[in-house]
N, C-alpha and C positions, 0 to 999 in steps of 0.2 A: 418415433424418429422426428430430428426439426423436419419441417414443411419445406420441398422444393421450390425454390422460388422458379429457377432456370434450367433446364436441361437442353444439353447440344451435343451433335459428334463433333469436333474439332483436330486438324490435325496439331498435334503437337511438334515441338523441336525437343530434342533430348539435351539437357542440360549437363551432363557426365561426361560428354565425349569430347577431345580437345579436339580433334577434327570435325569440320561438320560434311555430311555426306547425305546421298541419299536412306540411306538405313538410318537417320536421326531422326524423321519425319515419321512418325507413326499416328494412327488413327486412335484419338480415345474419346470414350462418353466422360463430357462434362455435367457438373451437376452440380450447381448453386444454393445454398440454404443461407440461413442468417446467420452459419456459425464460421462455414467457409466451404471454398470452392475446392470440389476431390474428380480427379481425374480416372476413371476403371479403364479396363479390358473390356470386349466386348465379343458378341455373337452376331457379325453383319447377314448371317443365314435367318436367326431365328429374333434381332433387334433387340437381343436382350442384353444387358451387361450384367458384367462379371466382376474380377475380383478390384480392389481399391488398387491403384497405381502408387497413390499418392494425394497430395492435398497440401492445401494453406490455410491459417487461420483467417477469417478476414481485420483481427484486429494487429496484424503483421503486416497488413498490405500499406507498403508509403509510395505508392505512384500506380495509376493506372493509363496507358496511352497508348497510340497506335505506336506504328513501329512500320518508319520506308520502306520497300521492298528492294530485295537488292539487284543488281544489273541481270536480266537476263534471267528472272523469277518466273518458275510455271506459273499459271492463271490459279491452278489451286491454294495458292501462298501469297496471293496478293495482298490480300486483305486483315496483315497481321497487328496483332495486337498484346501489349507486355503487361505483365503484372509483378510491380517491382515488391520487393519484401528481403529479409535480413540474410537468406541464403541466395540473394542476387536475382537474376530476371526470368521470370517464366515468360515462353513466346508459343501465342497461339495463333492458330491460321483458323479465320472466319470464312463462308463458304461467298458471303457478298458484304458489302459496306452495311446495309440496315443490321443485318446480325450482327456486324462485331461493334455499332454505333449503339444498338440494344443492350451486348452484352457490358460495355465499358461506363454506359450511364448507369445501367442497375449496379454494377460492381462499386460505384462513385457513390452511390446511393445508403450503401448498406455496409460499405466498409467506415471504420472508425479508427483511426490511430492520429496521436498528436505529433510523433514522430516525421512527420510528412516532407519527402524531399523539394528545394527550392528549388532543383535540377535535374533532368533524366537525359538519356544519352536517344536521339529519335530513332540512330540506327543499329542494328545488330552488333552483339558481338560475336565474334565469329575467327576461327583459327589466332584467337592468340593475339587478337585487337578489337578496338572501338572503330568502325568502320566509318564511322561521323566526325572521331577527333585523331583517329590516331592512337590513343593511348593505350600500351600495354598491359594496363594491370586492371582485373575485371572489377577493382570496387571502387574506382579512381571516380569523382562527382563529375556528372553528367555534365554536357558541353552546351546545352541548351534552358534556359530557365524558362521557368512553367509561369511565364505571364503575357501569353500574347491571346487572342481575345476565341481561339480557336483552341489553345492547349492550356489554358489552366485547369486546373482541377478545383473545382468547385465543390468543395464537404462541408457538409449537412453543421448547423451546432449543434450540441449532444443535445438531447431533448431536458428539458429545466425538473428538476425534483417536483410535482406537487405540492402546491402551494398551503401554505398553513401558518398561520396566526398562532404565536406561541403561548406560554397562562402567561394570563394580566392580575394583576389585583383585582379581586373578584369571580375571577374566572373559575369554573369548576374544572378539577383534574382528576385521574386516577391513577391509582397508586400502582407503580408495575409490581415494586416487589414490596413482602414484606420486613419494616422496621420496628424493632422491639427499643423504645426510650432508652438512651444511656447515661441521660442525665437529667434535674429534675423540670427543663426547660422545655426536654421532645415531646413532641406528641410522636406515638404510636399509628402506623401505616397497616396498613390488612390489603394486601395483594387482592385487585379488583375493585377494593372499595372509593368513594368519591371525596371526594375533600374542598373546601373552598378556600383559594388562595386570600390569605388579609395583609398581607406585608412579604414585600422583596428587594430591602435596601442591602441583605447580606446575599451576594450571589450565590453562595453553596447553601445556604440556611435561608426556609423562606419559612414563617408565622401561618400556619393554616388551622382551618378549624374542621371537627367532624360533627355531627351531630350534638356532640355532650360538652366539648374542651376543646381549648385554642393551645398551641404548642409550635416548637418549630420542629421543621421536618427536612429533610437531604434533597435540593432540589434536582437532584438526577435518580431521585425513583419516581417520579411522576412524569405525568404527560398529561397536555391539555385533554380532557374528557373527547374531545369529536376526532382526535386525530387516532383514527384505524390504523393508519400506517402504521404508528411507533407502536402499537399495543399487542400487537399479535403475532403474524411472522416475518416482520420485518427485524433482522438481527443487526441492528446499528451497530458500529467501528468491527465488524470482521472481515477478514479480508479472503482472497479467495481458499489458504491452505487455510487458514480455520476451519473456512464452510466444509474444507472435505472431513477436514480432522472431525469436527461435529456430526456430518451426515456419514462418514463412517462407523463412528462409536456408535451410534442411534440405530445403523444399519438393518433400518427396513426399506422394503423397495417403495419408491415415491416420494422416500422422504427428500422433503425441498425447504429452502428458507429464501429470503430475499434480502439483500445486503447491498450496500454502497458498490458501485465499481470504480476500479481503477482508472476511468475516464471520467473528469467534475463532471456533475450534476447529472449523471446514470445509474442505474440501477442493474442489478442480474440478478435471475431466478440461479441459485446452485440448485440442484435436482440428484439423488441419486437412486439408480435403477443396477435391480441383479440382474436383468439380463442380458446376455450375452459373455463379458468377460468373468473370469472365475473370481470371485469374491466381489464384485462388483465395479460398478464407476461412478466417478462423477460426473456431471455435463455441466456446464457455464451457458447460461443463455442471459443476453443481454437483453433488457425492454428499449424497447424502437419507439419512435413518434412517427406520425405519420405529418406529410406538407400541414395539417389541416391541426396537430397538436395532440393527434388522437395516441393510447398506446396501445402497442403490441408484440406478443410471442410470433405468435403468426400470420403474415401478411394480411390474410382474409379476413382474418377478424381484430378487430380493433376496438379500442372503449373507450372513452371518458376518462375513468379515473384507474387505478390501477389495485386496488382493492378489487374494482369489477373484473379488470383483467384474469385477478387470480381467483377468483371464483370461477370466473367459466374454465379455466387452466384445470380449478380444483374437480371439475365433473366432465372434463372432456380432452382426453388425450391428442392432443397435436405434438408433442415431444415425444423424447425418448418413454416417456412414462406418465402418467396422470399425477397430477398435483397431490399425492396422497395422505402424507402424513406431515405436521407444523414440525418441524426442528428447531429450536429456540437454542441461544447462547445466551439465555437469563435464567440459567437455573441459577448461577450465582451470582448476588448482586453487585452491582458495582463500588468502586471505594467512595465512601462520604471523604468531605475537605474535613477531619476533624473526629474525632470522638464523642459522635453528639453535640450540642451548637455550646462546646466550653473548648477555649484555644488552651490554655493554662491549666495541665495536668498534674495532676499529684502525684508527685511519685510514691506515693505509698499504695497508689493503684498500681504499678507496675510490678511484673514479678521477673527477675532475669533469668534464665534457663539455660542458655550456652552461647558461648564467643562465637561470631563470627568473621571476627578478624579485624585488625587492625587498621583505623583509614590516617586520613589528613592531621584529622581533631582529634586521635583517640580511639578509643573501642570500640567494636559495634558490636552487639550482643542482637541475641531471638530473645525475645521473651510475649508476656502475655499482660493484657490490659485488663484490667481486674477478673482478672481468672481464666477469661473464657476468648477475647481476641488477639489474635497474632500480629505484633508487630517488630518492627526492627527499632532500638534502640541507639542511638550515637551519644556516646559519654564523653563531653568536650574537656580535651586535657586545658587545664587553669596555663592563663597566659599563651594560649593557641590563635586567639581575637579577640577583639575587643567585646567584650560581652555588650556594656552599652550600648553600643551599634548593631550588635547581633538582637540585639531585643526591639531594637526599633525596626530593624530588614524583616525581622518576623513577622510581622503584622501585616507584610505588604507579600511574605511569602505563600498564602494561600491560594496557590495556583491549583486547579481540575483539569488534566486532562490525561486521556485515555494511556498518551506515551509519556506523562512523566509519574514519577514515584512522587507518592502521596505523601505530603506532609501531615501528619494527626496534630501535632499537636508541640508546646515544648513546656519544659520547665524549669524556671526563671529564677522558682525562690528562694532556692537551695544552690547550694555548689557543691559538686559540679554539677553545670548545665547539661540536663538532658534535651537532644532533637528526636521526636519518637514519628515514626514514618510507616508505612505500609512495608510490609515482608513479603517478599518474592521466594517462593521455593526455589526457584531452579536457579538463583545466585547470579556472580557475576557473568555478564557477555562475554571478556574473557577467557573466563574458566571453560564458561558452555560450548566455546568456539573449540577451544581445544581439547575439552574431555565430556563435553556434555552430548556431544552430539554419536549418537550410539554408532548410526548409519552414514553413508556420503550421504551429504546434503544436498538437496535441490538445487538449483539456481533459483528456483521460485522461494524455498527458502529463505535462501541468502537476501534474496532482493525484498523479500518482507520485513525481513530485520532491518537493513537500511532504509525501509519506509517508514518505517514504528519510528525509527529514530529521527526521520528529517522531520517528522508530522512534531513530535514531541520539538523541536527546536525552533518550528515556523512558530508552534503559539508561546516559546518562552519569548522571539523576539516581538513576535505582536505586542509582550505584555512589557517590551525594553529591557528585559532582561537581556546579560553577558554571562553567557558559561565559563568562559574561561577554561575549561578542563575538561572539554570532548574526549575522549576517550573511549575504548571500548572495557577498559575497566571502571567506567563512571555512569555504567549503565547496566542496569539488573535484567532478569530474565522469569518471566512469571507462570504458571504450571500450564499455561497453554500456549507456549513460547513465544509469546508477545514482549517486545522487546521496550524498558521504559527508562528514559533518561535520569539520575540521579546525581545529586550536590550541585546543583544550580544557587545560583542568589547569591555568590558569594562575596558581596564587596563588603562583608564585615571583617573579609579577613585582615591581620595587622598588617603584614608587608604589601607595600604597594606591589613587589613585584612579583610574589605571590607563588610559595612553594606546594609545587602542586603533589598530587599522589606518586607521581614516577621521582620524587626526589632531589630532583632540581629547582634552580630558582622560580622556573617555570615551565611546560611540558615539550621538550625544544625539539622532538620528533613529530609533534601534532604542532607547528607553530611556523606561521609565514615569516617573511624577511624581517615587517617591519614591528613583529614582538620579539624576533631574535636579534634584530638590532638594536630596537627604539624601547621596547616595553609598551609599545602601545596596542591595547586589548581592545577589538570591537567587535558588532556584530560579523564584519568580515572573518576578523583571525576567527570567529567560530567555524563559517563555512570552511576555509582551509583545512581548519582541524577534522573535517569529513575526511582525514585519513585515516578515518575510524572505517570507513566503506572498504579502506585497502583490509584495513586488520579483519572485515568479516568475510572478505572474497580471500585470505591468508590463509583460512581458517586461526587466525590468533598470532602468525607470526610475530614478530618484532619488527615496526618501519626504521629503514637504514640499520638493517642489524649486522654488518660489519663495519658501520663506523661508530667513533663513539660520539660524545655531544660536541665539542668542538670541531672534528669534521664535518659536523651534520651544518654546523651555524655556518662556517666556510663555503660549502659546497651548495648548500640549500640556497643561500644568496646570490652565487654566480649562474643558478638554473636547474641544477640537480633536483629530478623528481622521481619518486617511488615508477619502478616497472609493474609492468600488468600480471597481477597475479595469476595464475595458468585457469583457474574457477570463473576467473572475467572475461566476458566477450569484450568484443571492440569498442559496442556501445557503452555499456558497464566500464568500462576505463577512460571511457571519453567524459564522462562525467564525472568520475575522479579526478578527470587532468583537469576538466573547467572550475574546478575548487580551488585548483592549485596555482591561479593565473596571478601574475604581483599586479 
């Protein structure tokens, strides 16, 4: 189990009751860990506790603060203290000031959320008001802001990644997975062997040499030779329902990996242990810094580097379970930019196999790339764009990253123009929203998919790209339902105003005032079009689907915006409405 940081009896207030009385005030064992703070029952004969009350995450906590006492407060309740988070204010009664001054610094300490309120309310609430302003309604923002030199709340920066020098020319790397030549340019990769980088003017294609031959090779199956991190159980771009989906199928006890957190520049141990629940669980433990830079699972002990960490992890249980077995998400390798370092495919390598449906340009077929790789196909209908321009945007379309669909490759010489792409089993988002998804979906779910999608859209504008056609039909679904943006780059298309996949001149349900008035496309109307985020919390609905497109242009301009779909919390809709600001 995580390591105790704090244990206390405290009395609590009961948060259910609309009246507060003496029967709200009950006595519970608190108990502090790095995961979060859980309130029991207890045995004041025998000092032992009992069963779980209750509990908070600590990466939910957004305000930690004392809290006034109210007029004519017993001595036992003086000394209170709130711990704010997304189902409102938990109130605890500390037994003197050093305790609850102790327990409010370590809780400031060890909690992490970016979320963090600018304002908390200092006094109770109680029968059905804010005792401090007044105010009726319990989620109404605090009446006090957190900047005076006694109540801010001063949080830690996340601790910085492990620092590491990437390959340079010259540098020796090894190969994560292995790559078999597909053209007569590559050099051939052997999982674990070494290689020396000689040329990295193409970013997805770097010139390396092995022992015998120079060749080029996929620069996302290597990693610099000294960095341990990327080479063994660290599982770069998975997020946390991967790690389970992974540490489930693998489903041995101990099995862990270490992956990116949800918080920049952190890390978590995923872990998962059979004991206790039936079929098992998983645990999330985040690596800490200490003042001093050092990291840690558990307070006591701390290390240098985090490689060391998980070694001592791997031979000494301080968690739910001992570090037991690596779980990796590299048994399959990731997409190369390309088919081997040749952009310009022949289609006589290509085999077509079955339609998969109709887009913008034409057909899109499955097929196979001389024999044996899956790719998806686009057969561009003649006079769809300007082909000239489409061959010139091509060169510049070789974009890698984890949330967009892979471009391999096109072909130019022939008509019609083929665009040959990475093949997603599980198809469109769409579809998946609406018949793919066997079971109710998570919320954690949902909110993975709209991260695969912002992440895949932050590095198209990095690279200045304009989607123009957000959509949740313009993005595929891949067999570990990782969510990946598709038909980006499109300013070769011939109409300026540019008719999108829904039909119209342009997508006038994913589209802010000033493309449905003006035609004018930028990296903004992208964001807007994040009413892609409604259609995943929809599960697929239709946005404004009782009006048609000319009410949507009328109404959408004087302020009319998409309601909270019933799958969306408050926060999840407040991010929705901030897309949607003209």
């Amino acid at each position: 189990m995580s390591e105790n940081i704090l244990e206390e009896i405290f009395i609590k207030r009961s948060q259910q009751k609309k009246k507060t009385s003496p029967l709200n005030y009950k006595e519970r064992w608190f108990v502090l860990t790095q995961e979060k703070i859980a309130y029991y029952d207890f045995d004041p004969d025998k000092k032992k506790r009992k069963g779980l009350r209750g509990s908070v995450d600590l990466e939910k906590i957004k305000c930690v603060e004392t809290v006034q006492p109210e007029p004519n407060t017993p001595r036992e309740r003086m000394y209170a203290f709130q711990i704010i988070y997304d189902e409102g204010p938990l109130y605890i009664f500390a037994k003197n000031e050093d305790v609850r001054a102790q327990w409010i610094k370590k809780l400031k300490e060890v909690s992490f959320n970016k979320d963090l309120m600018q304002k908390y309310h200092p006094c109770f609430w109680a029968d059905g008001l804010w005792l401090c302003c007044q105010q009726e309604v319990k989620q109404a923002m605090g009446c006090k802001v957190l900047d005076g030199k006694n109540e801010k709340t001063i949080w830690p920066l996340p601790p910085q990644p492990p620092e590491s020098s990437g390959p340079s020319v010259g540098m020796a790397v090894i190969a994560e997975y292995n790559y078999k030549p597909m053209t007569a340019q590559d050099l051939e990769l052997i999982k674990d062997e070494q290689y020396t980088i000689l040329e990295m003017s193409d970013t997805n294609w770097w010139r390396a040499r092995d022992k015998y031959k120079e060749g080029y090779i996929p620069s996302n199956y290597v990693v610099a030779a000294e960095s341990e991190l990327e080479r063994f159980w660290y599982s770069k771009n998975t997020n946390r329902s991967q790690a389970e989906k992974l540490l489930r199928t693998e489903n041995k006890d101990g099995g862990f990996l270490v992956r990116d957190s949800s918080k920049a520049g952190k890390y978590t141990v995923s872990l998962f242990s059979k004991g206790g629940e039936s079929g098992g669980s998983c645990r999330h433990y985040n690596i800490c810094t200490t003042a001093q830079g050092q990291f840690y699972l558990a307070e006591k002990h701390p290390f240098t580097t985090i490689p060391e960490l998980i070694n001592y992890h791997q031979h000494n249980a301080a968690m739910v379970s001992r570090l037991k077995y690596i779980v990796s998400n590299r048994a399959r390798p990731p997409s190369t930019a390309g088919l081997g370092y040749v952009w310009e495919i022949d289609p006589r390598d290509l085999t077509f196999i079955k339609e998969l449906g109709t887009g913008q340009f034409g057909v899109v077929k499955y097929g196979k790339w001389q024999g044996q790789h899956d790719v998806a196909i686009k057969m561009i209908r003649e006079g769809s764009m300007s082909e000239d321009d489409f061959i010139e945007e091509a060169k510049i379309m070789k974009l890698r990253h984890e949330n967009l669909v892979q471009l391999y490759g096109v072909c130019t010489k022939t008509r019609p123009i083929y665009i040959v792409t990475e093949f997603l089993s599980n198809g469109c988002l769409l579809t998946y929203l609406r018949e793919g998804l066997k079971q109710h979906p998570t919320t954690v779910q949902l909110l993975e998919m709209c991260k695969d999608v912002s992440e895949g859209m932050t590095y198209l504008e990095s690279k200045q790209f304009i989607h123009r056609d957000l959509a949740a039909r313009n993005c595929l679904v891949d067999g570990n339902g990782t969510v990946k943006v598709t038909d980006f780059g499109l300013s070769y298309v011939l109409d300026d105003e540019y008719t999108s996949s829904a039909g119209s001149k342009f997508p006038v349900r994913w589209s802010p005032p000033e493309v449905l008035l003006y035609c004018k496309f930028s990296s903004k109307s992208d964001i807007w079009a994040y009413v892609l985020m409604w259609e995943v919390y929809s599960l697929g609905r239709l946005p404004y689907e009782r009006l048609n497109n000319t009410e949507i242009v009328e109404q959408v301009s004087r302020g009319l915006r998409l309601y909270r779909p019933q799958l969306a919390n408050e926060k999840v809709y407040s991010i929705m409405t901030s897309c949607w600001l003209e």
